[in-house]
N, C-alpha and C positions, 0 to 999 in steps of 0.2 A: 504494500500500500504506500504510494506516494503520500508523503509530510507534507503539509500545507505549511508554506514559509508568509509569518507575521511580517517579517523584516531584512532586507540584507542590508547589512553592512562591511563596505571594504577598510578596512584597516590599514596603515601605513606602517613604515618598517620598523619591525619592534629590534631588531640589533640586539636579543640575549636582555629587554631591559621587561623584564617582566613582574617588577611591581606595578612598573608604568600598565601593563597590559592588564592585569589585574584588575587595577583600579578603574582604566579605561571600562573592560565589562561589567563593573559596578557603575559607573555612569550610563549607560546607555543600556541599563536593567537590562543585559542579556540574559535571554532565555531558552537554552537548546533545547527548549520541545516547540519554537514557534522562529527563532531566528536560525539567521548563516550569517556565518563572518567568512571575507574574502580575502585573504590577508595578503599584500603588493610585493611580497619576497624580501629579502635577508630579514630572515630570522633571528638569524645570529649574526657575533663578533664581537659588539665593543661595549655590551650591557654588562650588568654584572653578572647574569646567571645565562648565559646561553642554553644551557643543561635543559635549566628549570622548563624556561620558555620555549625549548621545542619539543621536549615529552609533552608537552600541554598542547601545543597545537596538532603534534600527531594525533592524542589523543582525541581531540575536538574532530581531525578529521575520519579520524578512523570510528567513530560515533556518526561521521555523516552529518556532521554542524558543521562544518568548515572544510575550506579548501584555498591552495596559496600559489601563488605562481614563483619560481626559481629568480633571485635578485642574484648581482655579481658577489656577494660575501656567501651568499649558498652554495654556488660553484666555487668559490677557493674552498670551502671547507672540507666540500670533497677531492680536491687537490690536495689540501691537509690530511684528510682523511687516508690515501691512497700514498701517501709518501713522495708525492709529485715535487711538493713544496716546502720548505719548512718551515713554522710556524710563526709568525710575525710579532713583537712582543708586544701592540695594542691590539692584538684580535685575541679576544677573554674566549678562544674555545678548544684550548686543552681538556674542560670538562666533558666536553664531547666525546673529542679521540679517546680518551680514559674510559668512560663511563662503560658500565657493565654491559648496557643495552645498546653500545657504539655501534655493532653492524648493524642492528635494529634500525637504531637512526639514521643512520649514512646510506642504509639500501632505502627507506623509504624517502628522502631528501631527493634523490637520484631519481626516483621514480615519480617526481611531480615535474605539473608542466611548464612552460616558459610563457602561455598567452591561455587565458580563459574568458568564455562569454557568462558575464555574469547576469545578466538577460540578451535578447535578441537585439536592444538596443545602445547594450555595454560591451566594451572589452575591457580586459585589465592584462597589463607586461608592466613590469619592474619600471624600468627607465622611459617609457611612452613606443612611441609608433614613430619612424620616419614618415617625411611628408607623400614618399617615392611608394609607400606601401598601401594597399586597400587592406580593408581585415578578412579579406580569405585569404591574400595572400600572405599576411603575417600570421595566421593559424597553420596554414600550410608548409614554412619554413621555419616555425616553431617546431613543430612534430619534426623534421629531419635531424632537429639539433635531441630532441627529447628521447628519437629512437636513439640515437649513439648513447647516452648517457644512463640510458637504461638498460643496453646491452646486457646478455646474460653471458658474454665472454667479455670478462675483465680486463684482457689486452687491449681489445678494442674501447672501450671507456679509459683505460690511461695514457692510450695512444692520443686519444680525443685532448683529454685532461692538459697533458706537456704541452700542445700544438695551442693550446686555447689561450695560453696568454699571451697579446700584444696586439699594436695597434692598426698594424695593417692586415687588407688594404683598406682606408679608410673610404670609400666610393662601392656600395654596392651594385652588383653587376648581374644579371643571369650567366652569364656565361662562369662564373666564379665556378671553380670545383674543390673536392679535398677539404684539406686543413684551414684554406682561404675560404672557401665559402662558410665554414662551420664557425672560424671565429668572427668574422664579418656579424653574422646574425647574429649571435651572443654580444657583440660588441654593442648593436643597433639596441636589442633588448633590454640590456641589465646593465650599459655603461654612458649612454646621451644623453647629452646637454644639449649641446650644440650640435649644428649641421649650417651649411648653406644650401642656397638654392637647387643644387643638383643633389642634397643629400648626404653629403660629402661629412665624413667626423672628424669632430676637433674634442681633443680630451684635456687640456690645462685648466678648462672654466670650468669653476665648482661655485662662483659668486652668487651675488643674488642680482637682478633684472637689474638694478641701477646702477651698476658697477660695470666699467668701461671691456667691449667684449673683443676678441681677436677682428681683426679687419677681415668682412664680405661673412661673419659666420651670427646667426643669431641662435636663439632656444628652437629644437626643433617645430616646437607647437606654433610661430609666428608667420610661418608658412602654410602656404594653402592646403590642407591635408583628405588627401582621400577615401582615410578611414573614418574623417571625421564628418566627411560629407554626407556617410551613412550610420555610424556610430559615435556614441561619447565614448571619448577614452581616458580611461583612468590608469594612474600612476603615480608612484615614489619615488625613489632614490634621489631627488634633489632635494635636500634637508633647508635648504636657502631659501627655498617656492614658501615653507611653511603652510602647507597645505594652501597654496591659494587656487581660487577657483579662475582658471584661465579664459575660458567662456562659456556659454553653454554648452556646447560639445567635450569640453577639455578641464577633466580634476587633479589638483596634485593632493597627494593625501600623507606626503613625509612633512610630518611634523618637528623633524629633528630632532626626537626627543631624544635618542643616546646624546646627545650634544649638551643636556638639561634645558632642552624646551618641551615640545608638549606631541603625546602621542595622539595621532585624529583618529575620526572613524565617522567616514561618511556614506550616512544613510540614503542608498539608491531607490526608496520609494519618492522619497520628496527635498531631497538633494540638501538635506540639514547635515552641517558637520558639527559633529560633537570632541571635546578634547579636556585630557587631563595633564597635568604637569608632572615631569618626572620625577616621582616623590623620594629618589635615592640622591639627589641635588637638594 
């Protein structure tokens, strides 16, 4: 029997800060017999409890309350994870790799997806949509990256893993293959700010809208977008935006709360965002 959902709500990056999350579903009387929470990816990193806060949203999802799409600090961890990389000393998720229930975590981390419709007329990715993509075609080259990554031969997910870090080519292409086309789309997914008019990435700008940006490159969203022509698209990873609402087609939902500002969670029945402050600040 299908659950009749009261409410979704998508959540912004909790980063391991799960008092903040806590308190968040104390604000906005979450109820998993009647809501969903869509949570914008990294879970983890720079919180104090990474551990805490992804048993809990496994949980949540594996209950069928929730579901989250893969940010860039969920693919390092599985890089951590995997021994691809070694672990950085501001990313708080040693508790992870340690923890008893670690392959638990890491296999089911690996098995979520990179882009989700949280209705017919939402999408939700980590870092937004290039201007160059429609949303079948960023559901379509989400799944190529999501098959590798879930592979059931582990070669092939650390072969993916090593190849996945860096910046080029910054211009996506159809003709892209291999190692290039798979970092390309993870790069477009879980690492943009910036693009110019052809789409093009630039990754030094992490500032906020007022602050002076590379020359010919703006925020991807300020371009004419054609996912947007048909959907709202929502996203995190820019802790700067402070959840600001871009237009009517376009939400950001990273409150920056690992940074001690405020975790959001915006309500897609009637586009209220709710937020708490990180009460470990």
């Amino acid at each position: 029997m299908t659950r009749t959902v009261r409410y979704n709500y998508v959540i912004g990056d909790v980063q391991g800060c799960f008092e903040a999350l806590k308190a968040l579903l104390k604000e906005i009387r979450f109820d998993p017999d009647q809501d969903f929470i869509w949570f914008a990816g990294d879970l983890v990193a720079r919180g104090e409890n990474s551990l805490g806060a992804l048993r809990f949203i496994k949980k949540l999802a594996d209950n069928s309350v929730a579901a989250t799409v893969l940010g860039n600090h969920d693919l390092t961890l599985l890089a951590y994870a995997r021994g691809i990389k070694p672990i950085k000393d501001k990313d708080n998720v040693r508790d992870v790799i340690d923890a008893i229930d670690s392959d638990e975590l890491i296999d089911w981390i690996r098995k979520q997806p990179m882009c989700l419709f949280p209705n017919e007329q939402t999408v939700l990715t980590h870092a937004g949509i290039p201007n160059i993509w429609d949303a079948a075609k960023t559901a379509e080259l989400a799944k190529e990256v999501e098959a590798i990554i879930a592979h059931d031969d582990f070669e092939v997910v650390d072969t993916f893993l090593k190849e996945m870090f860096g910046k080029e080519p910054t211009l996506w292409s159809d003709e892209l293959e291999g190692h290039e086309r798979t970092r390309c789309i993870v790069n477009y997914l879980t690492r943009m700010r910036l693009t110019d008019a052809e789409g093009r990435l630039e990754y030094s700008f992490k500032d906020s809208l007022d602050d002076p940006m590379p020359e010919g490159f703006k925020p991807w969203f300020e371009f004419e977008s054609k996912t947007a022509a048909t959907h709202q698209i929502v996203f995190g990873h820019w802790a700067a935006l402070q959840g600001k609402t871009i237009s009517g087609r376009i939400q950001n939902v990273d409150g920056g709360c690992v940074w001690g500002n405020q975790l959001m969670a915006y309500r897609l029945e009637d586009q209220q965002m709710f937020a708490v402050d990180n009460p470990v600040f």
